[in-house]
N, C-alpha and C positions, 0 to 999 in steps of 0.2 A: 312801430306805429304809436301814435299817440292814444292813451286811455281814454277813453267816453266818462267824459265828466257828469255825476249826477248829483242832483241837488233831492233830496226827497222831503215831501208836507204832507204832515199828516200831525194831527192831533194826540194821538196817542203816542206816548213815548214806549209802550211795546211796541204798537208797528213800527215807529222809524229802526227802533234796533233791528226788527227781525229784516225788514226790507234791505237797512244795510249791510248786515249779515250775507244777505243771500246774494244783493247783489256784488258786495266786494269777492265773493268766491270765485268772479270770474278774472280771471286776469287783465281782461281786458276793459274790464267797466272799474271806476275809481269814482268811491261816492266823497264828493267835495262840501257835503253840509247838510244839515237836516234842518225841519222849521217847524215848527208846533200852528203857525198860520200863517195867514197873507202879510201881516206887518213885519214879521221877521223874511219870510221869503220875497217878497218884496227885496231888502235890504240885501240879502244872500245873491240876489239875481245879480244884483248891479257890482257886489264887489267879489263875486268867485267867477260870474260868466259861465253857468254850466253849459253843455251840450241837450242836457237833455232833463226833464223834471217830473217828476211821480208824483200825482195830485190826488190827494185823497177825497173820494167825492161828497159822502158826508161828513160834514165837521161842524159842531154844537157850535154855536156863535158867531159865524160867521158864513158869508155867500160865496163858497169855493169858485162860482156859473160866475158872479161880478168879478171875483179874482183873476179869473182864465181871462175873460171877455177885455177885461185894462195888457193883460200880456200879450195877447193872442193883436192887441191894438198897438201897443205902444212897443213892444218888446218881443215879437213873434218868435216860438223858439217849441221844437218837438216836446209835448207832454203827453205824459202816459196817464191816462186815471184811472185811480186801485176804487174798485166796486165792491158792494158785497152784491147778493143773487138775489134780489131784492127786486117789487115791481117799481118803488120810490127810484131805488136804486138805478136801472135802465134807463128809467125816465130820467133824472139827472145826467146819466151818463152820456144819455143819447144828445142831450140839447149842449152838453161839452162837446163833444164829437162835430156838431154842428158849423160850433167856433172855433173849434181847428185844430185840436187836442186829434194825436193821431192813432191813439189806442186805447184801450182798455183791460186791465188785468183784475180780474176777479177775486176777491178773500176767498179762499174756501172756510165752512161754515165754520168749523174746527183751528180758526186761523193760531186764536190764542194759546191752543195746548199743542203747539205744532206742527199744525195740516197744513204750514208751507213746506214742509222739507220734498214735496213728490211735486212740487208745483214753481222748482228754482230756475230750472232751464225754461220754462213760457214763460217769467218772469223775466229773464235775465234776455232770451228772444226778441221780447218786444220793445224791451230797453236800448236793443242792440238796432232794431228797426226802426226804431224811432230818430237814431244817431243819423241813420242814412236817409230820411227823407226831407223831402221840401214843402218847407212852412212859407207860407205869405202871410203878408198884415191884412186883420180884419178890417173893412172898410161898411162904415152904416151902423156901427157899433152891432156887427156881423150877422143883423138881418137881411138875406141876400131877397131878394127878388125870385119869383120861380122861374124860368128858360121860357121863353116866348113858346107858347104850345103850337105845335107842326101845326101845318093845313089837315083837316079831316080827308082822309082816305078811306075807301070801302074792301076789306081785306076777304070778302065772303068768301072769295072764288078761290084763295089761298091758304092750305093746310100747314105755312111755314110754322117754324117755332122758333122760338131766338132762346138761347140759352145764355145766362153769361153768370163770370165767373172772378169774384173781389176778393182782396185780405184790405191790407193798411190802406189806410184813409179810401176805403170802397164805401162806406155808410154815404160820406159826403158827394161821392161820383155817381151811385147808385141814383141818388136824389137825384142829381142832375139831369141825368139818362131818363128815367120816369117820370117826372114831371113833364119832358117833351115830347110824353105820347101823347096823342089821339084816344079819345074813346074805346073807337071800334080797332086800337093796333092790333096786329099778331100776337097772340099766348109767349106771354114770356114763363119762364123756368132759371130760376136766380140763386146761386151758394156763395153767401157772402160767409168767411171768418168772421165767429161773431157767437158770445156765450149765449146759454139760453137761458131763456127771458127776455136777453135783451131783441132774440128775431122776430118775436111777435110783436115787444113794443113798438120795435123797426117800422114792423108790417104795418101796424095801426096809424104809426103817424103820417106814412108816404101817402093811405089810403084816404085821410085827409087830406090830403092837400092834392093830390093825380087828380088827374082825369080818366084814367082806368083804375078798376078795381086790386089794391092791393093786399093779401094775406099771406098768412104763413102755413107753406101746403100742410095738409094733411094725408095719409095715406091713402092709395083706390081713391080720387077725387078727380072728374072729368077734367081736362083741361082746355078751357074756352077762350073765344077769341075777347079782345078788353080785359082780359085780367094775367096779373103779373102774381107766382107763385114764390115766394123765399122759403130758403130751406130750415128746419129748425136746429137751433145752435149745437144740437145733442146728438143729430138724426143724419144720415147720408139723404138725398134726394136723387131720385133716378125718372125715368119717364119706360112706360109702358105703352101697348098698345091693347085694347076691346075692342075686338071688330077694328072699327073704323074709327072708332073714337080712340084721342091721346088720352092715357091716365097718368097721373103721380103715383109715385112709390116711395116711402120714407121706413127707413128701416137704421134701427142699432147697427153694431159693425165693427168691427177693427177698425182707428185711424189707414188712412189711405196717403198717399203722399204726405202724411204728417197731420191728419187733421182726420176732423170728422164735425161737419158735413165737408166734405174735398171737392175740389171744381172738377179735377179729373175723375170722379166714379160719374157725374152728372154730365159730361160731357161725351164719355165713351158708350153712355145709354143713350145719348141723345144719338152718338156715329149710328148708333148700331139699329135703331128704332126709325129714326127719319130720313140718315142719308142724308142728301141733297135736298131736302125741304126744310131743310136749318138756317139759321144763323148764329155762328158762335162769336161771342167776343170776351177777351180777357182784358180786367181794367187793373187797376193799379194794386198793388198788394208784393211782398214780401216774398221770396221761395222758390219753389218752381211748381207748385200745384199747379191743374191746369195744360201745362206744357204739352204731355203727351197725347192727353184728351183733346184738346183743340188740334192737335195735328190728325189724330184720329177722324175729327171732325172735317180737317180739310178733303182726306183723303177717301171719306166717303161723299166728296161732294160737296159739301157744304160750303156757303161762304164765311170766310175767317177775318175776324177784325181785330186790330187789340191797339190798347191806346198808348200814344207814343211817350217818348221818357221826358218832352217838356213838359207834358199836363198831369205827369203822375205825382204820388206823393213821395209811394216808392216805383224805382223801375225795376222789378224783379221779375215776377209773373209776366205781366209781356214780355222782357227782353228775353225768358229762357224759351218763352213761347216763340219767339220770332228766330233764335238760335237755332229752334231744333227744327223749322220750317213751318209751324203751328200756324202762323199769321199771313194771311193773303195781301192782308193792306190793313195799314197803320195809321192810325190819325188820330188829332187832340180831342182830350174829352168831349170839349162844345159842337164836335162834327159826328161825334157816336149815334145819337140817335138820326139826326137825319138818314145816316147812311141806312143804318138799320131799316125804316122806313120806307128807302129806295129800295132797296134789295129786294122787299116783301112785296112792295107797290109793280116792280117788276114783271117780278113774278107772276104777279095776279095777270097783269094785263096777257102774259103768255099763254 
C-alpha cells in the first residue's frame, strides 16, 4: 500500500523535527515536507500533493483560520491542527474544525523537553484518520447557514433520552444535529472525541447559536427536557437515575474502547438505565467505540440510528456499529435529527 503523505506547518523549527520524527516512526506515514508558514505550504501543497497536512494553530505572524479557510476553498484536502491546552487555543481550533480541518492533536505542556514521546501513537492515529476521510470544498468562504430548525413539538409526556455518540469530524455533525432542535426536544446526553477544554468551548459555542440549551455536563446534575449535555474531554459520561428523575454521572476512569470520555460506557448506562425510552445514534468518527454500546442500546429496546458512509467524514464507528447489528436504521446526516424528533414525537403521542 501506498505511504500516507504528510506535509507539516508549523513555525517552529523544533516542532517540525519532533512531529517528523514521530510521525516518520510509523511505516506507514511518509512526511513529504515541512513549512515554517502559509507561503511556503502554499508552494509545498501544489508541487508534493500531500495526502494529508499538520497545521499548527498558533503561529506569530501570520492567520493559520485564513490559511485553512483559501485550502479548505480552493484545495480541499484532510488537516490535522496541532493545539496547545489553551482557552485561545480551542477557540481557534474549534473555528478550524468549522472549516473543515478534521482533527485536532494537542502539544502536551512539556512538548519541548520531550512530552511527545507517550503521545506518538494519537498523533500518528489521527494522521492515519485523517488519510481515510472525506473533505468537501468550502463554499460561502465556509460560513454555513444553521439547518432550518424543526416544527416546535411538545415532548412533556415523553421521558425519552437520545444519547449520541462522535469521533472525527463529529464537532461539525454535532452542529448540524443541534442546531435542528426545537426548544422543548428530548434530553439529549452527547460523548464526542474531543481534548479538554476544547468540550466546554464546544459546549459554549453550539449554546449560542441552538435553540436548546447547550453545556458540558457536570456530575449529579438533573437532566431536563431542552437541554443537550457533552461530556468532558478528560471525564467518562454516564446517566443515572433519583427517584424518577434522569441524572449525569462524570467520573475519571481507565480509557474504555480506546478513549476516555468513550461512546460505549455512555451508551451501555443509557441500555441499562432507560431501556426502551432511548434513542441512540452513532455519527461519524474513526474505530469502533460505540459499537457494542449501541447494540446494547438496541437490545434493550431502544431505537438505533447511525449515519450512513456518504455523509460521514470517517465511516468507522457506524459501519462497525451497523456490522455488529448496533444500527436499526441508517441515514445521512441532514435526516438525523428529523428522525430523532419522530421517534420521540411518537412516542409521546403513545
Amino acid at each position: 500500500m501506498a505511504k500516507i503523505r504528510v506535509l507539516i506547518v508549523d513555525d517552529s523549527a523544533l516542532m517540525r523535527q519532533i512531529l517528523s520524527s514521530l510521525l516518520s516512526s510509523d511505516p506507514a506515514i511518509e512526511v513529504v515536507g515541512t513549512a515554517p508558514d502559509p507561503l511556503v505550504a502554499r508552494e509545498k501543497i501544489k508541487a508534493l500533493n500531500p495526502d494529508v497536512m499538520t497545521l499548527d494553530v498558533e503561529m506569530p505572524g501570520m492567520d493559520g483560520i485564513a490559511f485553512l479557510e483559501k485550502v479548505m476553498t480552493l484545495r480541499p484536502m484532510p488537516v490535522v491542527m496541532v493545539s496547545s491546552l489553551t482557552e485561545h487555543g480551542a477557540e481557534v481550533t474549534l473555528r478550524a474544525m468549522e472549516l473543515g480541518a478534521v482533527d485536532v492533536f494537542c502539544k502536551p505542556a512539556d512538548a519541548a523537553s520531550g512530552g511527545f514521546s507517550g503521545h506518538a501513537k494519537e498523533l500518528i492515529d489521527k494522521v492515519k484518520g485523517a488519510a481515510m476521510s472525506r473533505v468537501k470544498a468550502l463554499v460561502n468562504h465556509g460560513i454555513r447557514p444553521p439547518p432550518k430548525l424543526a416544527v416546535t413539538q411538545i415532548y412533556k409526556s415523553t421521558d425519552r433520552l437520545v444519547a449520541i455518540g462522535s469521533s472525527t469530524g463529529g464537532v461539525e455533525a454535532l452542529r448540524d444535529v443541534i442546531l435542528a432542535l426545537p426548544p422543548d426536544s428530548p434530553p439529549m446526553v452527547i460523548t464526542q472525541h474531543i481534548p479538554p477544554r476544547f468540550s466546554a468551548s464546544f459546549a459554549e459555542r453550539l449554546n449560542g447559536l441552538a435553540a436548546v440549551r447547550v453545556k458540558e455536563a457536570i456530575d449529579n446534575e438533573r437532566i431536563l427536557a431542552g437541554h443537550v449535555y457533552i461530556a468532558p474531554g478528560d471525564r467518562h459520561l454516564t446517566v443515572k437515575r433519583s427517584g424518577a428523575a434522569l441524572m449525569t454521572h462524570t467520573f475519571d476512569g481507565p480509557l474504555t474502547s480506546g478513549h476516555k470520555p468513550s461512546v460505549d460506557v455512555l451508551f451501555h448506562s443509557v441500555a441499562e438505565v432507560c431501556g426502551s425510552n432511548a434513542v441512540g445514534v452513532i455519527l461519524t468518527g474513526m474505530g469502533r467505540d460505540g459499537a457494542e454500546g449501541l447494540l446494547a442500546m438496541r437490545q434493550a429496546g431502544a431505537n438505533t440510528l447511525g449515519e450512513d458512509e456518504a455523509s460521514c467524514v470517517v465511516y468507522g464507528m457506524p459501519k462497525a456499529a451497523k456490522e455488529l447489528g448496533g444500527v436499526e436504521k441508517e441515514l445521512p446526516l441532514t435526516h438525523i435529527a428529523d428522525e430523532i424528533l419522530k421517534l420521540c414525537r411518537d412516542t409521546a403521542r403513545h
